[in-house]
Backbone as CSV, one residue per row, in Angstrom:
resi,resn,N_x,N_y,N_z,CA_x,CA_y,CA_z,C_x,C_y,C_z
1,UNK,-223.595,-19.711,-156.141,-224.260,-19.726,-157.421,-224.932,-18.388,-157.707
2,UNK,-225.592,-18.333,-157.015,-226.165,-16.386,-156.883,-224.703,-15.067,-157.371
3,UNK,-223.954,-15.777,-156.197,-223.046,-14.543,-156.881,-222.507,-14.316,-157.865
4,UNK,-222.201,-16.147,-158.615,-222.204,-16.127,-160.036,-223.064,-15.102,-160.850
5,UNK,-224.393,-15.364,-160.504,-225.061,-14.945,-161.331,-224.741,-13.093,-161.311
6,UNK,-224.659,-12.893,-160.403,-224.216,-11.269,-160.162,-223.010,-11.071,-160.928
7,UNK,-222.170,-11.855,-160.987,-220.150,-11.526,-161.667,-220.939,-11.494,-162.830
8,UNK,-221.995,-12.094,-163.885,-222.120,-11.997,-164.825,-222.730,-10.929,-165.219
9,UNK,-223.752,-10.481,-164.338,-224.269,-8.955,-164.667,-223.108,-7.580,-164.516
10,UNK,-222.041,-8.066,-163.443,-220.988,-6.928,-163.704,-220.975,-7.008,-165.079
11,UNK,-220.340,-8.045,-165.937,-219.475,-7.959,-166.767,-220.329,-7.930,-168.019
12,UNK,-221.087,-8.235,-167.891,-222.743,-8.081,-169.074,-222.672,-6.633,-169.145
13,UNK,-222.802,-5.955,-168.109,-223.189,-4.403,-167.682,-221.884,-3.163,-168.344
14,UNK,-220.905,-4.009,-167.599,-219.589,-3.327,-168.461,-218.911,-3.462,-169.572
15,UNK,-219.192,-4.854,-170.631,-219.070,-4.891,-171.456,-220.245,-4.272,-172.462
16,UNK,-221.486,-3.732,-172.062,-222.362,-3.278,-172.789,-221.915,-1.429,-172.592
17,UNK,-221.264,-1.224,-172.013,-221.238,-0.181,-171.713,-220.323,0.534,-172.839
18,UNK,-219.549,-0.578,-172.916,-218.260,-0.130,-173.723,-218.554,-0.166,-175.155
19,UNK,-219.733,-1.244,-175.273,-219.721,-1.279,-176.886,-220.526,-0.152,-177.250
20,UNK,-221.596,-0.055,-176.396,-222.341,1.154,-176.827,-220.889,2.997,-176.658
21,UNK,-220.360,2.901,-175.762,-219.728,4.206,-175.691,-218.566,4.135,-177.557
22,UNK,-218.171,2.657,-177.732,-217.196,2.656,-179.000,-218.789,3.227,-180.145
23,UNK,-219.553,2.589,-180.123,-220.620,3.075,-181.287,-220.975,4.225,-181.263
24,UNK,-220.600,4.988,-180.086,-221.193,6.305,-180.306,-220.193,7.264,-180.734
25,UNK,-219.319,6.674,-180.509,-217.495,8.024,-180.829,-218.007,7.210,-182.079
26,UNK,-217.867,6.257,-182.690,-218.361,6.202,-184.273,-218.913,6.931,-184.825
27,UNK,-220.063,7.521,-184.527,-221.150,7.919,-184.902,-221.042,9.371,-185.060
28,UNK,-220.769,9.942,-183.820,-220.162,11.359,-183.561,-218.895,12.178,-184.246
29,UNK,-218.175,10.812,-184.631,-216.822,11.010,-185.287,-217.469,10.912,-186.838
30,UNK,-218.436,10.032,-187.463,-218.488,10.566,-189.000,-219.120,11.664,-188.616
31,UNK,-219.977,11.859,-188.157,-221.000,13.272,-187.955,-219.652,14.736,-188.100
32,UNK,-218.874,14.257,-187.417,-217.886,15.338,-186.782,-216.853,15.675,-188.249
33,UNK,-216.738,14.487,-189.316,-216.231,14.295,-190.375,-217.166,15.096,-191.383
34,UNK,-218.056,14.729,-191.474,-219.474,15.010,-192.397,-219.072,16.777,-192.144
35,UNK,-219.289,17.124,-191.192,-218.797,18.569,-190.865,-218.016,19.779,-191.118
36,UNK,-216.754,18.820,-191.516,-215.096,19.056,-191.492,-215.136,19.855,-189.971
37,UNK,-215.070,19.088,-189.191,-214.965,19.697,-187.653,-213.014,19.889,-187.581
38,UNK,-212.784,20.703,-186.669,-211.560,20.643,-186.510,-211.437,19.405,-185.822
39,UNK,-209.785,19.451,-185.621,-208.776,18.332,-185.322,-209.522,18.219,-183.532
40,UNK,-209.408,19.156,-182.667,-209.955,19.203,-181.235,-211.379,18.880,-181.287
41,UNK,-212.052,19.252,-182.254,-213.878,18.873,-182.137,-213.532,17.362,-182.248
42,UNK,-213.142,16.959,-183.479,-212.926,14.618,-183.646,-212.330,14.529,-182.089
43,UNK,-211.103,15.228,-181.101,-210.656,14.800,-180.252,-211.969,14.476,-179.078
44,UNK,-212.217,15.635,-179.300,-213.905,15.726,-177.776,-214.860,15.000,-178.074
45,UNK,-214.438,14.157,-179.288,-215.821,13.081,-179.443,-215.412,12.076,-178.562
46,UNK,-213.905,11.654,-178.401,-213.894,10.377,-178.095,-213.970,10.391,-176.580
47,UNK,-213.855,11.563,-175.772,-213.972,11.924,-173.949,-215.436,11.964,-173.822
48,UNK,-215.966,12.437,-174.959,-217.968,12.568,-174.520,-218.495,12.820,-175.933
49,UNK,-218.699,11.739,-176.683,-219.404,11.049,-178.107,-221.279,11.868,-178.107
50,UNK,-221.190,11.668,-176.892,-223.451,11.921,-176.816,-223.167,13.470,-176.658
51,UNK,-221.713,14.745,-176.865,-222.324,15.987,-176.776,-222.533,16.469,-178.308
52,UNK,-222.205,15.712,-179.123,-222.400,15.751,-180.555,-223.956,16.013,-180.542
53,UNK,-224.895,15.612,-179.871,-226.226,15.454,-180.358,-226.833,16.755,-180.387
54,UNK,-225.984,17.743,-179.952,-226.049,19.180,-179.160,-225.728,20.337,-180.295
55,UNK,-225.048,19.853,-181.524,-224.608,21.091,-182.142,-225.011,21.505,-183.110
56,UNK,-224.927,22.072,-183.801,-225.653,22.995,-184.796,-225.658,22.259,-185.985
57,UNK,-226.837,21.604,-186.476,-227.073,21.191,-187.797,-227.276,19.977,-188.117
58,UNK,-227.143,19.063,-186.217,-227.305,17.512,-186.497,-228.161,16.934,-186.777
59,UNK,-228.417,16.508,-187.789,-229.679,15.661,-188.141,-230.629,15.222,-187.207
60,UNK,-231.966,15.193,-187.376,-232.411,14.840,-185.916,-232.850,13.295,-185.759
61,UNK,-232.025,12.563,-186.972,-232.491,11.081,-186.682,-230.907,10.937,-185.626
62,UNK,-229.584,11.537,-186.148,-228.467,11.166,-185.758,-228.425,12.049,-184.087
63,UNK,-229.354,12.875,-183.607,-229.263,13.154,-182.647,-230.211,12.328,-181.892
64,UNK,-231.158,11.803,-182.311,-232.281,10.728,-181.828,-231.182,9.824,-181.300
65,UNK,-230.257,8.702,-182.327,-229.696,7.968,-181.837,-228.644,7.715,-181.094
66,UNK,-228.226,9.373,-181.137,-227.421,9.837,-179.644,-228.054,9.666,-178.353
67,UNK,-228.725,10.172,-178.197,-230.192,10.108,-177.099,-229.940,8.635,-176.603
68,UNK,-230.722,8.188,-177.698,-230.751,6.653,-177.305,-229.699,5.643,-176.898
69,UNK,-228.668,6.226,-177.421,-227.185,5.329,-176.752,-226.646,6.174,-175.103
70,UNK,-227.203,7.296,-175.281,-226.913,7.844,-173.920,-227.781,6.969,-173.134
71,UNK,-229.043,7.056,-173.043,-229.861,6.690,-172.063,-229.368,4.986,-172.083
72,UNK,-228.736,4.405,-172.767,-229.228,2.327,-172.889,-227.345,3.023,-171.914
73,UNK,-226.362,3.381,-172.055,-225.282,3.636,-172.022,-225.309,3.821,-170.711
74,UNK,-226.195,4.704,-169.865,-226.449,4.688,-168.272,-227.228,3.868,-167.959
75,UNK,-227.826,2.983,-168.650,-228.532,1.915,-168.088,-227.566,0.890,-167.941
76,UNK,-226.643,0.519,-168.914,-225.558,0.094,-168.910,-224.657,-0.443,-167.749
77,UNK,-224.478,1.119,-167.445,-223.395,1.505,-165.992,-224.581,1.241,-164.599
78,UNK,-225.949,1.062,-164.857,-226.396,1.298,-163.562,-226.463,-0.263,-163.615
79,UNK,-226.704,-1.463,-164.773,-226.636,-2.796,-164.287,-225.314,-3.414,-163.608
80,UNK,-224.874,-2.738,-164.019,-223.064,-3.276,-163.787,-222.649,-2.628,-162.273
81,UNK,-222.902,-1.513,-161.975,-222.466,-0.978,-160.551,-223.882,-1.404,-159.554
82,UNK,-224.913,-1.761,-159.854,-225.611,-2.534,-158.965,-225.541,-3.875,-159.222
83,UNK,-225.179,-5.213,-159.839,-224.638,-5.992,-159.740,-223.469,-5.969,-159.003
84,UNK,-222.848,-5.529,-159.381,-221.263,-5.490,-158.375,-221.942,-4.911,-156.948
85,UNK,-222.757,-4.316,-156.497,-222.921,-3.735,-155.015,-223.497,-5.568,-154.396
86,UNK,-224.763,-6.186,-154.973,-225.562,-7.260,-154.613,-223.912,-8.471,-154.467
87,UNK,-223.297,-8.638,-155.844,-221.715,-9.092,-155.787,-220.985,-9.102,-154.585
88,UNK,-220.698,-8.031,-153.950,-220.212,-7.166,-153.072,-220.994,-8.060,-151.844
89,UNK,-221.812,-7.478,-151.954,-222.590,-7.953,-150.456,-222.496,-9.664,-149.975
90,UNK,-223.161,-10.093,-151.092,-223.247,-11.747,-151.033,-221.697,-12.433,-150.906
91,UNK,-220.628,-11.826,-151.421,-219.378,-12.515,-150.970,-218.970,-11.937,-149.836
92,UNK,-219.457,-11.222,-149.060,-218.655,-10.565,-148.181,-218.624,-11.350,-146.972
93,UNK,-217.419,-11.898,-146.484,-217.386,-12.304,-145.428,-216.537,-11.644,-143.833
94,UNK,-217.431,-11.967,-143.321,-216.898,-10.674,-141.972,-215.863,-11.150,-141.212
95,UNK,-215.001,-10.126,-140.714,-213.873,-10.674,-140.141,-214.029,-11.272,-138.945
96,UNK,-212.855,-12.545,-138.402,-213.238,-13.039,-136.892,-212.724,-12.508,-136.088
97,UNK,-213.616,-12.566,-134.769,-213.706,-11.849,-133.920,-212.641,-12.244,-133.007
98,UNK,-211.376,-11.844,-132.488,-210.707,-12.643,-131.628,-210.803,-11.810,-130.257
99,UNK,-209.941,-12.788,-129.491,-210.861,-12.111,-128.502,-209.068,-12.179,-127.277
């Protein structure tokens, strides 16, 4: 039952991860539009969305809420890869010993 409860924080953890990383290539991508960025600037949003918050002229509410999806975005990844370690541990059963 415990480890239940852990499979659900993986997948809580990694499905939050993802929605926040799709909202931020959103975000970065009108920003990047708003711009007329070239064809390679829209491409480098979607490999790393939060370096948008970095460039010349971004609004500082739309770089605020870069910030803020970065930081909830590694909080994200740190519920999900420490769930899966506690996951990990609690199912682990050790091999028998033969002799």
């Amino acid at each position: 039952m415990l480890a239940g409860m852990f499979w659900v924080g993986v997948v809580a953890g990694g499905s939050a991860a993802v929605v926040i990383w799709v909202l931020a290539v959103r975000l970065a991508y009108s920003l990047a539009v708003r711009r007329k960025a070239g064809a390679t600037a829209r491409l480098r949003v979607a490999f790393w969305p939060f370096g948008a918050r970095q460039a010349a002229g971004v609004p500082a509410d739309i770089s605020a809420s870069l910030n803020k999806m970065l930081v909830a975005f590694f909080l994200a990844l740190l519920v999900a890869i420490s769930s899966m370690a506690v996951y990990s541990n609690l199912t682990f059963v050790p091999p028998a010993h033969t002799q």
